[in-house]
PDB file with one MODEL, atoms N, CA, C and O in Angstrom:
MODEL        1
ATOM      1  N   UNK A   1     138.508  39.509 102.786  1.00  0.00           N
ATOM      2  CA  UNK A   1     139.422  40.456 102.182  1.00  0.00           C
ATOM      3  C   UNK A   1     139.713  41.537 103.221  1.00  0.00           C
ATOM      4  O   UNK A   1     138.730  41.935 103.846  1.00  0.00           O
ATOM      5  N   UNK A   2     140.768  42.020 103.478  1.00  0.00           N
ATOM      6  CA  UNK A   2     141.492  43.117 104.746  1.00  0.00           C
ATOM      7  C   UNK A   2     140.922  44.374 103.438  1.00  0.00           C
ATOM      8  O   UNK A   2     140.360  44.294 102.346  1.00  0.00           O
ATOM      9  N   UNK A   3     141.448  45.478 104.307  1.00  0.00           N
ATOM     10  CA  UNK A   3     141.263  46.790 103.566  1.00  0.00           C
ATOM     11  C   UNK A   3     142.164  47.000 102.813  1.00  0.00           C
ATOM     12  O   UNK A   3     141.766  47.776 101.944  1.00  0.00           O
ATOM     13  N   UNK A   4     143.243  46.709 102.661  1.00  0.00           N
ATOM     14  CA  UNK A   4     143.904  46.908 101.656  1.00  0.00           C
ATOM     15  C   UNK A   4     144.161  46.154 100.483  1.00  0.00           C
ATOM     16  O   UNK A   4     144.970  46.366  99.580  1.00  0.00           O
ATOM     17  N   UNK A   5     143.257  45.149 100.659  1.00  0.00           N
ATOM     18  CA  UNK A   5     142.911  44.566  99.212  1.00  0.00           C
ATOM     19  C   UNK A   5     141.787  45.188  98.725  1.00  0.00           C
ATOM     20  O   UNK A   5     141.828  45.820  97.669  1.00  0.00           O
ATOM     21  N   UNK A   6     140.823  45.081  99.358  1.00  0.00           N
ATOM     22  CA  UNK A   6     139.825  46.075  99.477  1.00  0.00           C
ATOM     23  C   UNK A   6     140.107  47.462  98.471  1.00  0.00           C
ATOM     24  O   UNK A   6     139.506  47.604  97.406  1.00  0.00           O
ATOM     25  N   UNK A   7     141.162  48.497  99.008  1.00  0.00           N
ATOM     26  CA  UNK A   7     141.418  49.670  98.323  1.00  0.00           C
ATOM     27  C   UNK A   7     141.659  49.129  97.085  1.00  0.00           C
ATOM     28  O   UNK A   7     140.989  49.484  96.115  1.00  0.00           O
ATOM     29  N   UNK A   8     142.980  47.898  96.956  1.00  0.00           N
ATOM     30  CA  UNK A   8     142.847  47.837  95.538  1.00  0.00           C
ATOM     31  C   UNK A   8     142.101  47.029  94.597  1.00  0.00           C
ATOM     32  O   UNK A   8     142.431  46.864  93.422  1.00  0.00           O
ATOM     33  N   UNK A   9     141.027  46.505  95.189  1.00  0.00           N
ATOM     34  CA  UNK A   9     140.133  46.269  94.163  1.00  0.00           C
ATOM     35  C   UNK A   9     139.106  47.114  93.721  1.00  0.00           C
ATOM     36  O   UNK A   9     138.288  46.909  92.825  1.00  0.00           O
ATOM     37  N   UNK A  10     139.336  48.771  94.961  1.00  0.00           N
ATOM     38  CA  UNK A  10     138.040  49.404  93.663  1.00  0.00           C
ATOM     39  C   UNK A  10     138.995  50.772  93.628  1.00  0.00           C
ATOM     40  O   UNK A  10     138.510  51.798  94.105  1.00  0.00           O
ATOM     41  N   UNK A  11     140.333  50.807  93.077  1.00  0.00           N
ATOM     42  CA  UNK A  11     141.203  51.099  92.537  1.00  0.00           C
ATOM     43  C   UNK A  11     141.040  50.911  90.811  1.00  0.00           C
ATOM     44  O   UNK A  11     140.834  51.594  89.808  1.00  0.00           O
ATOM     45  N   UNK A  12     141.291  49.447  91.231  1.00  0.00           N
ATOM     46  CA  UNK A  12     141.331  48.486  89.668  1.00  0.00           C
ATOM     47  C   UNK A  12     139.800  49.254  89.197  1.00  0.00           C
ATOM     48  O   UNK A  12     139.654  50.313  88.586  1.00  0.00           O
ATOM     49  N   UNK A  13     138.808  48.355  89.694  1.00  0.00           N
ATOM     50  CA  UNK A  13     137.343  49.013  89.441  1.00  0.00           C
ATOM     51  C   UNK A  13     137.126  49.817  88.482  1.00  0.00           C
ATOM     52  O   UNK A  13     136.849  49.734  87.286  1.00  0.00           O
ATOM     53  N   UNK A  14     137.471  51.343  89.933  1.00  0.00           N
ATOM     54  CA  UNK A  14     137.456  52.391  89.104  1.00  0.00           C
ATOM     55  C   UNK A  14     138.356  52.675  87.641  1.00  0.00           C
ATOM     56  O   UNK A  14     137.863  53.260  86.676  1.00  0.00           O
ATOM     57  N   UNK A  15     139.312  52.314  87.666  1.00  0.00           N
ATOM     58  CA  UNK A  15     140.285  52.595  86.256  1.00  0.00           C
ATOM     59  C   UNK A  15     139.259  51.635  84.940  1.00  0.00           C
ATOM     60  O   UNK A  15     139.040  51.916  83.761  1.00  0.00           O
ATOM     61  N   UNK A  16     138.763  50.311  85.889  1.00  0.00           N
ATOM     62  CA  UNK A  16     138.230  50.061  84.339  1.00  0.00           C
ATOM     63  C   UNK A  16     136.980  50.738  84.005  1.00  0.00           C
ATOM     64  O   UNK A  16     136.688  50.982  82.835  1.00  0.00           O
ATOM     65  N   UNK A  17     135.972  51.159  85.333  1.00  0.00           N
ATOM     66  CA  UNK A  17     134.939  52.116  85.049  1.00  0.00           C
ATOM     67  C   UNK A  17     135.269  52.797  84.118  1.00  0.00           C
ATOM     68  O   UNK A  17     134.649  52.759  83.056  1.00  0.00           O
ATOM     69  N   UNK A  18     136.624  53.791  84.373  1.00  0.00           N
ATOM     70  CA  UNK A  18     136.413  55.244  83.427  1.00  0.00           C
ATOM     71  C   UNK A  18     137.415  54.902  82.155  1.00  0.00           C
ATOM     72  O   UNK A  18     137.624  55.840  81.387  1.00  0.00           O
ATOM     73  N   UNK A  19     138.108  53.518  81.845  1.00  0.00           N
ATOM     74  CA  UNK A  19     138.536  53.588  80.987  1.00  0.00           C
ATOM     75  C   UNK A  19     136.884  52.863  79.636  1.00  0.00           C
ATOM     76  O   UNK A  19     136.934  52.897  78.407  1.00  0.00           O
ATOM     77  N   UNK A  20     135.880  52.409  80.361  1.00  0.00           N
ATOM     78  CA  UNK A  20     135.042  51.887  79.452  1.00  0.00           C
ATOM     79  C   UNK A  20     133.848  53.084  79.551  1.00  0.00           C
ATOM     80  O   UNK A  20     132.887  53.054  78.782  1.00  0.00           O
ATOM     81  N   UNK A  21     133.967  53.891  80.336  1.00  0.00           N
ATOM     82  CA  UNK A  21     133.456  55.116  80.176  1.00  0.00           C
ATOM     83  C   UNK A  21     133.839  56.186  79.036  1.00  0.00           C
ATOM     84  O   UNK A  21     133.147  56.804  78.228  1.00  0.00           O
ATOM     85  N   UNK A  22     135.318  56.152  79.315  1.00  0.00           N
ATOM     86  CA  UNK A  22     135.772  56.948  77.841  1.00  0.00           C
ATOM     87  C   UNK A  22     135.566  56.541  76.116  1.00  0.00           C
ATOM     88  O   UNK A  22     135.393  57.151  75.061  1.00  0.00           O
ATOM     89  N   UNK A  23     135.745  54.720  76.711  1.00  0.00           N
ATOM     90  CA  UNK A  23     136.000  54.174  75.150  1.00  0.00           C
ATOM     91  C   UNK A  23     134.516  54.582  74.370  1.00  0.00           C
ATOM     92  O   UNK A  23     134.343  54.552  73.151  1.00  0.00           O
ATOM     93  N   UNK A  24     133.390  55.009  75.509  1.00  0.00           N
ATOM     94  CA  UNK A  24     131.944  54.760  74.790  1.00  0.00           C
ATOM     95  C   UNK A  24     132.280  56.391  73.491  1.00  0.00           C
ATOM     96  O   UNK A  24     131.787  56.559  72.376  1.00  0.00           O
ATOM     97  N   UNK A  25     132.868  56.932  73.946  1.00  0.00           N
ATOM     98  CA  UNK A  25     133.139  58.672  73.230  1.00  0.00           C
ATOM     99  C   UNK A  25     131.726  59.244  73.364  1.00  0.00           C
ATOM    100  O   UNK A  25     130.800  58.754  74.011  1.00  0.00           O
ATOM    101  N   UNK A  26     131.724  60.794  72.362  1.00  0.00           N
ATOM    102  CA  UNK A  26     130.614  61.317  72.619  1.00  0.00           C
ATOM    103  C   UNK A  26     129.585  60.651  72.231  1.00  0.00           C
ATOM    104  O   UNK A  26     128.547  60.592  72.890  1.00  0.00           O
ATOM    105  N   UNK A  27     129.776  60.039  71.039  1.00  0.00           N
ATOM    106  CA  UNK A  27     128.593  59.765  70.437  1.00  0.00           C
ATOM    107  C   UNK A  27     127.951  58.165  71.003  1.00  0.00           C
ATOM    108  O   UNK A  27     127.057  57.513  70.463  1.00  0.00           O
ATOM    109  N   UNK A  28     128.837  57.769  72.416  1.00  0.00           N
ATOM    110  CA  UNK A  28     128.269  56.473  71.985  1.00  0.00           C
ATOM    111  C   UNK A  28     127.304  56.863  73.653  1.00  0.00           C
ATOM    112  O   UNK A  28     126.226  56.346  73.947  1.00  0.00           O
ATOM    113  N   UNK A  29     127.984  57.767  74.419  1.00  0.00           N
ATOM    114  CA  UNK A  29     127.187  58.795  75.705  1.00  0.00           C
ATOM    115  C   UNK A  29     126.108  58.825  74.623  1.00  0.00           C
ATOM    116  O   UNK A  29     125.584  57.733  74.839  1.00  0.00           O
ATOM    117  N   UNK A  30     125.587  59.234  73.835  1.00  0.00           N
ATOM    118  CA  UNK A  30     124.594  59.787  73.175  1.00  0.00           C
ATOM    119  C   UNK A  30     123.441  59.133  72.442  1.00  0.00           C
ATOM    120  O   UNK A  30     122.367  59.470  71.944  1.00  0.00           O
ATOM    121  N   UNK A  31     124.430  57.640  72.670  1.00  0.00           N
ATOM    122  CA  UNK A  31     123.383  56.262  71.882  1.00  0.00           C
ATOM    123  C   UNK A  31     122.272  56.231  73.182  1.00  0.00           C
ATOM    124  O   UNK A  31     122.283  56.819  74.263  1.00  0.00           O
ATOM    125  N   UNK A  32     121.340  55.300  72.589  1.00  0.00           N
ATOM    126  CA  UNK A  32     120.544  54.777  73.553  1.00  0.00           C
ATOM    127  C   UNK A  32     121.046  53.076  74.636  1.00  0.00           C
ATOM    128  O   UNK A  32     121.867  52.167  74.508  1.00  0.00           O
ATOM    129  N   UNK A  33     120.256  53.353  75.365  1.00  0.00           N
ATOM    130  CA  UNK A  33     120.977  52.085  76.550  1.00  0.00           C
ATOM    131  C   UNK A  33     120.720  50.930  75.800  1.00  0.00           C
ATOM    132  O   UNK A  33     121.471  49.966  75.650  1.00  0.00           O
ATOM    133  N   UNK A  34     119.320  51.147  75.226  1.00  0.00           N
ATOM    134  CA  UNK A  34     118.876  49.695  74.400  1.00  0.00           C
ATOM    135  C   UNK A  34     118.050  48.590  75.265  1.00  0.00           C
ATOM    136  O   UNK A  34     118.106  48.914  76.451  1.00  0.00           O
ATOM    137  N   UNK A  35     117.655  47.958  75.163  1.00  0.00           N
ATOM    138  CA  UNK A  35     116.424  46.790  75.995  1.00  0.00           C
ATOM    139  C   UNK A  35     117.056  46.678  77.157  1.00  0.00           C
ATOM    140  O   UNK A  35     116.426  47.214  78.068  1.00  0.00           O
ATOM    141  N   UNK A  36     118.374  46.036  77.578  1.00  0.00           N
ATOM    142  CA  UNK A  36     119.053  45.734  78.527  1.00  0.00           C
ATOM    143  C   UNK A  36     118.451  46.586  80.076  1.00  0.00           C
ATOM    144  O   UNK A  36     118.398  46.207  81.246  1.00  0.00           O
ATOM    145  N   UNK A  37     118.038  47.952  79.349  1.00  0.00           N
ATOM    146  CA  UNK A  37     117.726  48.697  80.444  1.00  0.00           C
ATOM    147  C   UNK A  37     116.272  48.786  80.700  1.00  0.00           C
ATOM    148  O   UNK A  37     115.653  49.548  81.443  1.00  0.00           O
ATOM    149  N   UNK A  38     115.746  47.559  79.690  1.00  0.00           N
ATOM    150  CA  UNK A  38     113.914  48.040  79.807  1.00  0.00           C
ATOM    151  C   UNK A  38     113.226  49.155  80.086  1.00  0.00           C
ATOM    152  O   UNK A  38     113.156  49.731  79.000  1.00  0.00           O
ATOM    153  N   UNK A  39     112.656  49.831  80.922  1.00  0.00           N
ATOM    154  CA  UNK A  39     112.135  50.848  80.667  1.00  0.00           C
ATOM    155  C   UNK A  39     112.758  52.404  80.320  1.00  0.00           C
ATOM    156  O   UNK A  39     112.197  53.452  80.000  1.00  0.00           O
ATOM    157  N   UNK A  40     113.910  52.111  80.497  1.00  0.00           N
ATOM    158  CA  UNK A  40     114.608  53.298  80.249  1.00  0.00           C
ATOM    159  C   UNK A  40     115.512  52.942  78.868  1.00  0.00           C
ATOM    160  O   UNK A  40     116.151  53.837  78.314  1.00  0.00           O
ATOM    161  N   UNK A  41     115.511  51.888  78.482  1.00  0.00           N
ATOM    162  CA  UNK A  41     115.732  51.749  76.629  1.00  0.00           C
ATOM    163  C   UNK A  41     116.422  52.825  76.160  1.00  0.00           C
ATOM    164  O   UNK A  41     117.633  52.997  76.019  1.00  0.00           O
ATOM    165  N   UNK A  42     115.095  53.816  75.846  1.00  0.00           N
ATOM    166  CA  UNK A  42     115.522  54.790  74.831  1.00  0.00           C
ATOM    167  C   UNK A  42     116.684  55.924  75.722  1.00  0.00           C
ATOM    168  O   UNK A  42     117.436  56.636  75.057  1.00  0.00           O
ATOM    169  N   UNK A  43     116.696  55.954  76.777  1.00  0.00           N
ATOM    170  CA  UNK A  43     117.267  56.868  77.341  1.00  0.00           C
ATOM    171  C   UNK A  43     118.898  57.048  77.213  1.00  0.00           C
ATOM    172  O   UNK A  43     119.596  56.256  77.846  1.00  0.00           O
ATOM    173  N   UNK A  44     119.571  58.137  76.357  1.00  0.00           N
ATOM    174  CA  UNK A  44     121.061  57.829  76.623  1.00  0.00           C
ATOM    175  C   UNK A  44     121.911  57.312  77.578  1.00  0.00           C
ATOM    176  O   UNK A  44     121.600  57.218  78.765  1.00  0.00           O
ATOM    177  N   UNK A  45     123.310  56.864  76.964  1.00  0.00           N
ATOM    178  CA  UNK A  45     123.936  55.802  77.820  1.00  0.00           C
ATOM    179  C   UNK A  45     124.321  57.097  78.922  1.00  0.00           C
ATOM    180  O   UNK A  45     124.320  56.866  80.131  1.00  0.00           O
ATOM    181  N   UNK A  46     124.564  58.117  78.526  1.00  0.00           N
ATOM    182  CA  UNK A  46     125.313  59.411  79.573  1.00  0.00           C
ATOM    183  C   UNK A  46     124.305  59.404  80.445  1.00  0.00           C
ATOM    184  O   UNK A  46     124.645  60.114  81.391  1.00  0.00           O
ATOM    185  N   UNK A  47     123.170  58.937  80.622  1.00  0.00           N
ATOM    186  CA  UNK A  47     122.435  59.123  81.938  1.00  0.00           C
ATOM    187  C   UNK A  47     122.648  57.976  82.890  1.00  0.00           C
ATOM    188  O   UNK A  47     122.717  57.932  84.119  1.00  0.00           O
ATOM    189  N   UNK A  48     122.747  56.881  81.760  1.00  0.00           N
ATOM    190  CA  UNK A  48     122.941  55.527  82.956  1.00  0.00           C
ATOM    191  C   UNK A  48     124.375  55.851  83.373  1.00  0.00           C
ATOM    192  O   UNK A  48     124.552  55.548  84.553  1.00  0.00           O
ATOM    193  N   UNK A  49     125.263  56.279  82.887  1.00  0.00           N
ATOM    194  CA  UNK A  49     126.641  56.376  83.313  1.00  0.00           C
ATOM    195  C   UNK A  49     126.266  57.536  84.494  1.00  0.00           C
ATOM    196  O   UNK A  49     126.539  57.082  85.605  1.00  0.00           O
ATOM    197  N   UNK A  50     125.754  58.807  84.549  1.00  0.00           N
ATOM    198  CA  UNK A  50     125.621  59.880  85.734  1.00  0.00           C
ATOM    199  C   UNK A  50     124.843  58.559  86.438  1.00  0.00           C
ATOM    200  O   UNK A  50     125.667  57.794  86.939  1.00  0.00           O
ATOM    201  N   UNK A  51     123.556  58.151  86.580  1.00  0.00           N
ATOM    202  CA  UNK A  51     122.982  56.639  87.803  1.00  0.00           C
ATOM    203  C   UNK A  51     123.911  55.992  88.097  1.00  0.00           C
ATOM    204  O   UNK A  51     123.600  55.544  89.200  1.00  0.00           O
ATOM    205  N   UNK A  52     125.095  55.542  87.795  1.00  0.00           N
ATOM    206  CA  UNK A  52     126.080  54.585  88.130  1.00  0.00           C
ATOM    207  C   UNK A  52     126.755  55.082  89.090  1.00  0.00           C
ATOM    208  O   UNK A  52     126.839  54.513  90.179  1.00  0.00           O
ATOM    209  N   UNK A  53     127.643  56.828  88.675  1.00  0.00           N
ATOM    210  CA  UNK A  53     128.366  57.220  89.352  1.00  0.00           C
ATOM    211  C   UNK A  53     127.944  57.398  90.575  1.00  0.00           C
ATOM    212  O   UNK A  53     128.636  56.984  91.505  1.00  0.00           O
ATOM    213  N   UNK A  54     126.251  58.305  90.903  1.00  0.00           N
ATOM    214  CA  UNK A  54     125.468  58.666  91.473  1.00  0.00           C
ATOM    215  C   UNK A  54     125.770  57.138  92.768  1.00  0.00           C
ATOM    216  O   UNK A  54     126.496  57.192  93.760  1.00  0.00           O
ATOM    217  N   UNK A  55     124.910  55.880  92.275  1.00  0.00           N
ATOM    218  CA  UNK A  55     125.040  55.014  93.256  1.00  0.00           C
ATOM    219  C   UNK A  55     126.608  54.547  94.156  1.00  0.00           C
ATOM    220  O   UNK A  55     126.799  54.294  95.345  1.00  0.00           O
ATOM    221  N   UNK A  56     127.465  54.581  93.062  1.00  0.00           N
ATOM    222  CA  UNK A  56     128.643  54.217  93.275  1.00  0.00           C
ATOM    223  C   UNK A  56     129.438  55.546  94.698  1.00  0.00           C
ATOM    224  O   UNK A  56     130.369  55.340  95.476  1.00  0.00           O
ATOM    225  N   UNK A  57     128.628  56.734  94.531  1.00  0.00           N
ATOM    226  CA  UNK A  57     129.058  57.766  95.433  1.00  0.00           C
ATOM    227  C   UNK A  57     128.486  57.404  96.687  1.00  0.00           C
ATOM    228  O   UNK A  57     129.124  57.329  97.737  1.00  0.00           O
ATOM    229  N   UNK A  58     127.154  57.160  96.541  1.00  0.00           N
ATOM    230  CA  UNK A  58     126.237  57.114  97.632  1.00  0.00           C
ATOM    231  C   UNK A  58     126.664  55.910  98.289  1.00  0.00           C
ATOM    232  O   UNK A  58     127.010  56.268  99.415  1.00  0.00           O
ATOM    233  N   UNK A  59     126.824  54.640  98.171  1.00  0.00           N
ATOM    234  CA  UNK A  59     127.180  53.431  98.800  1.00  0.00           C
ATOM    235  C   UNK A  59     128.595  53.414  98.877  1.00  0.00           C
ATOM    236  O   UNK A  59     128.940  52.511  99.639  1.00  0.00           O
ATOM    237  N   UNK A  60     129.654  54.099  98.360  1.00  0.00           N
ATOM    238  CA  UNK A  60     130.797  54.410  98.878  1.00  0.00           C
ATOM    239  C   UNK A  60     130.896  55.481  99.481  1.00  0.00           C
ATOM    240  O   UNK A  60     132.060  55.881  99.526  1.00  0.00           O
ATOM    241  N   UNK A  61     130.032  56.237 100.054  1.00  0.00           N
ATOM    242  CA  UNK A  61     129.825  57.566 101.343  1.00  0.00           C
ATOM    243  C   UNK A  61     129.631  56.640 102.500  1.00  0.00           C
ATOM    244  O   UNK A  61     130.303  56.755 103.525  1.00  0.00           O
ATOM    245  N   UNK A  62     128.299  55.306 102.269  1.00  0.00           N
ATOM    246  CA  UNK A  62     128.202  54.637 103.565  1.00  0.00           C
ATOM    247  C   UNK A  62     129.573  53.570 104.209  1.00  0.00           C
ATOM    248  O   UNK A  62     129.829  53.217 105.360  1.00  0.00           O
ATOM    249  N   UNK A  63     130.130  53.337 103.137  1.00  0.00           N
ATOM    250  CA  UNK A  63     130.876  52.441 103.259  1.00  0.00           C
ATOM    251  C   UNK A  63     132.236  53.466 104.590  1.00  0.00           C
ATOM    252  O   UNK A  63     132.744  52.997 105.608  1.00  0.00           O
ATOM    253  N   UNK A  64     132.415  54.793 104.033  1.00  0.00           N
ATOM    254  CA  UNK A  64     133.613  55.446 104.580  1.00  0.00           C
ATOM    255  C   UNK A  64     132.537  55.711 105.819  1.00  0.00           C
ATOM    256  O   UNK A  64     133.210  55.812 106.844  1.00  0.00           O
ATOM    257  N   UNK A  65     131.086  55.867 106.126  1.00  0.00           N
ATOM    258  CA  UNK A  65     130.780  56.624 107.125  1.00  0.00           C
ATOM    259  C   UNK A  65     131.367  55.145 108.387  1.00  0.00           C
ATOM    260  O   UNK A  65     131.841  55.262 109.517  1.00  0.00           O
ATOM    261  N   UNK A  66     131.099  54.002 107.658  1.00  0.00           N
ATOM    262  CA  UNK A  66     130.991  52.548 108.453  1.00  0.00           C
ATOM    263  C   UNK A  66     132.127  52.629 109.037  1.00  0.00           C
ATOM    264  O   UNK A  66     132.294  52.436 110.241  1.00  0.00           O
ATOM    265  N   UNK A  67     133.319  53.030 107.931  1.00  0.00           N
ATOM    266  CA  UNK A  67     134.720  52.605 108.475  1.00  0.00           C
ATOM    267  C   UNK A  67     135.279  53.665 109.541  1.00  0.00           C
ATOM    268  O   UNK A  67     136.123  53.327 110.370  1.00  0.00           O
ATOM    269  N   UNK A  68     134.725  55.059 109.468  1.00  0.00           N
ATOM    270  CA  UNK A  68     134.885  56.149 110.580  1.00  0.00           C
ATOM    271  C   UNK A  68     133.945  55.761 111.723  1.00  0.00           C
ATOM    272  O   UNK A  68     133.996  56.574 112.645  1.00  0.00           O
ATOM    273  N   UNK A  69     133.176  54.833 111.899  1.00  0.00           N
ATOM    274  CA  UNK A  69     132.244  54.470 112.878  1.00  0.00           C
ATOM    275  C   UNK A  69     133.254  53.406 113.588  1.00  0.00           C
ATOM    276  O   UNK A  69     133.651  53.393 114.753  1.00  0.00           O
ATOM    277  N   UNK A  70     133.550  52.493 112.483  1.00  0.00           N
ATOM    278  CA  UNK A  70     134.928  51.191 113.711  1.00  0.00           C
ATOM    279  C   UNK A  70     136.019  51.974 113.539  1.00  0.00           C
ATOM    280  O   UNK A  70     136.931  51.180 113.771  1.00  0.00           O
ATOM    281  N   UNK A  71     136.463  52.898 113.313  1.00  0.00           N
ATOM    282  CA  UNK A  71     137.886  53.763 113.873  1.00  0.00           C
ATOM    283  C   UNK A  71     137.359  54.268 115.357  1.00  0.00           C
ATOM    284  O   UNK A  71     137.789  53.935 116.461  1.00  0.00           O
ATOM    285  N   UNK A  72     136.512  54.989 115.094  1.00  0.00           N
ATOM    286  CA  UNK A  72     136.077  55.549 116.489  1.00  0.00           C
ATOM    287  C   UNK A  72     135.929  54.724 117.509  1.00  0.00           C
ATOM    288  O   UNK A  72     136.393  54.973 118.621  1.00  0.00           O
ATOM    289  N   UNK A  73     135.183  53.529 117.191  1.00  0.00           N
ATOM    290  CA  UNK A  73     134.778  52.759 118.258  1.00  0.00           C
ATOM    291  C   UNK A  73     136.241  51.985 118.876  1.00  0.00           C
ATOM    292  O   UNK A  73     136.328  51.747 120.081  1.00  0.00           O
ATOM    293  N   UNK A  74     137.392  51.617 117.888  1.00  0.00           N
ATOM    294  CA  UNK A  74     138.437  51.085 118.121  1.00  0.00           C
ATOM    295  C   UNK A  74     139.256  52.067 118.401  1.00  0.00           C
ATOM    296  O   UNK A  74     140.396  51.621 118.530  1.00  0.00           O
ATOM    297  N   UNK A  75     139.205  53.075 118.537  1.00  0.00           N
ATOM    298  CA  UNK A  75     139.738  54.351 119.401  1.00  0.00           C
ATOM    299  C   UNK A  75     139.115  54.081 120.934  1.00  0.00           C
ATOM    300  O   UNK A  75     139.628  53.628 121.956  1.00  0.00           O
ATOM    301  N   UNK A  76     138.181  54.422 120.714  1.00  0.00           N
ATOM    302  CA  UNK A  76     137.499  54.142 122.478  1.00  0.00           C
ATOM    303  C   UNK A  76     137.551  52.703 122.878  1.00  0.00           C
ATOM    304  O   UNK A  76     136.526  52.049 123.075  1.00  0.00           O
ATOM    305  N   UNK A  77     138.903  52.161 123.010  1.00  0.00           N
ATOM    306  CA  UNK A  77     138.988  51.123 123.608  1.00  0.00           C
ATOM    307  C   UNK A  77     137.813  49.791 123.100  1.00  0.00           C
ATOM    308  O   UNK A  77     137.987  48.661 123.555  1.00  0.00           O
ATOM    309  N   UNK A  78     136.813  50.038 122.275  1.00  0.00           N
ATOM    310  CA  UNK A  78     136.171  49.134 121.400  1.00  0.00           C
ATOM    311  C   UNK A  78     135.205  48.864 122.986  1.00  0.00           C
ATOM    312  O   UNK A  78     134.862  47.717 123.272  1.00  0.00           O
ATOM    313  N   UNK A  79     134.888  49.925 123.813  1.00  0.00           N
ATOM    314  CA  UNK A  79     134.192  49.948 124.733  1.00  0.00           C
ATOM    315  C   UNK A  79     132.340  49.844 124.430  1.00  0.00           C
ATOM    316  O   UNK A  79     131.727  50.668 123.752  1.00  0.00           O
ATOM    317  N   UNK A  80     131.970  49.131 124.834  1.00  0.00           N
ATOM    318  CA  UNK A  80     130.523  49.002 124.393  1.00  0.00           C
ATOM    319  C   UNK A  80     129.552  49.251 125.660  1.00  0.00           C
ATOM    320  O   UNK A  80     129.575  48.591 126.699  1.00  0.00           O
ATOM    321  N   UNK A  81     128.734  50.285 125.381  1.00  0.00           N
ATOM    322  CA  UNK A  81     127.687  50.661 125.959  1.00  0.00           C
ATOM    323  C   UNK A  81     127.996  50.946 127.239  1.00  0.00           C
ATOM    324  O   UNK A  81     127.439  50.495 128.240  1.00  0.00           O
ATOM    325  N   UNK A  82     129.414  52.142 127.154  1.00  0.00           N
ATOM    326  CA  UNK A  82     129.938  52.489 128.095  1.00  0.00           C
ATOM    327  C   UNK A  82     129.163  54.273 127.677  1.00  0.00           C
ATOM    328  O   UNK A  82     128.877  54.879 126.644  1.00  0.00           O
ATOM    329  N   UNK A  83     129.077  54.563 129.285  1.00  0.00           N
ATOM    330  CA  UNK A  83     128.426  55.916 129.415  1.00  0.00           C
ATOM    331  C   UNK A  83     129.030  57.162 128.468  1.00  0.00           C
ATOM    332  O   UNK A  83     130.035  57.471 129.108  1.00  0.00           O
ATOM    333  N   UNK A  84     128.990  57.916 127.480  1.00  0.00           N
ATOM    334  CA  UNK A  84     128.815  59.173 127.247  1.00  0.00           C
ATOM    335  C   UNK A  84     129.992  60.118 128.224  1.00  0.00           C
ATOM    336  O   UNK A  84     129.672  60.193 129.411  1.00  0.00           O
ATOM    337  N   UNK A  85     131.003  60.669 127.924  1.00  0.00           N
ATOM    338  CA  UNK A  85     131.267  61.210 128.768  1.00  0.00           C
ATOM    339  C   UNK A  85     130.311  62.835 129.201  1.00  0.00           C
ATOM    340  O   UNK A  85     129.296  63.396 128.786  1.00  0.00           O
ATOM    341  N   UNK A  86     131.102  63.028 129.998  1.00  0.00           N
ATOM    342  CA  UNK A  86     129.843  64.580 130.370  1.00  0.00           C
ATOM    343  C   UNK A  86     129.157  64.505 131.316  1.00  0.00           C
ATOM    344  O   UNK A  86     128.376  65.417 131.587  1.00  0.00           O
TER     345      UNK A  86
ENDMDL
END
């Protein structure tokens, strides 16, 4: 997949994330996760939804740090283990 399928598949993603995020409403944020989540069961769904977002930030931070790492490198001529200037 190129990057611009890429963008729009977590485009799509995201829209269905927060459209099945909304459908849960307050009260369903407020249910419990239920077995599915084993030890955290009893724990409301609004926490597994903040863990989701939480991971979904963190592994899409590495993902943009990756892609500013091959811009750079494909800026510098895609030069490898060429000296530092200075």
């Amino acid at each position: 997949m190129d990057a611009a399928a890429a963008l729009r598949l977590l485009d799509e993603s995201h829209a269905r994330w927060a459209e099945g995020v909304a459908s849960l409403g307050e009260q369903g944020l407020r249910s419990a996760c239920g077995d599915v989540e084993g030890p955290y069961a009893a724990h409301p769904m609004a926490a597994l939804v903040l863990h989701v977002n939480r991971e979904a930030i963190h592994h899409l931070a590495e993902v943009a740090l990756l892609r500013d790492l091959w811009r750079a490198r494909d800026a510098d001529g895609g030069a490898r283990g060429a000296a530092p200037d200075g």
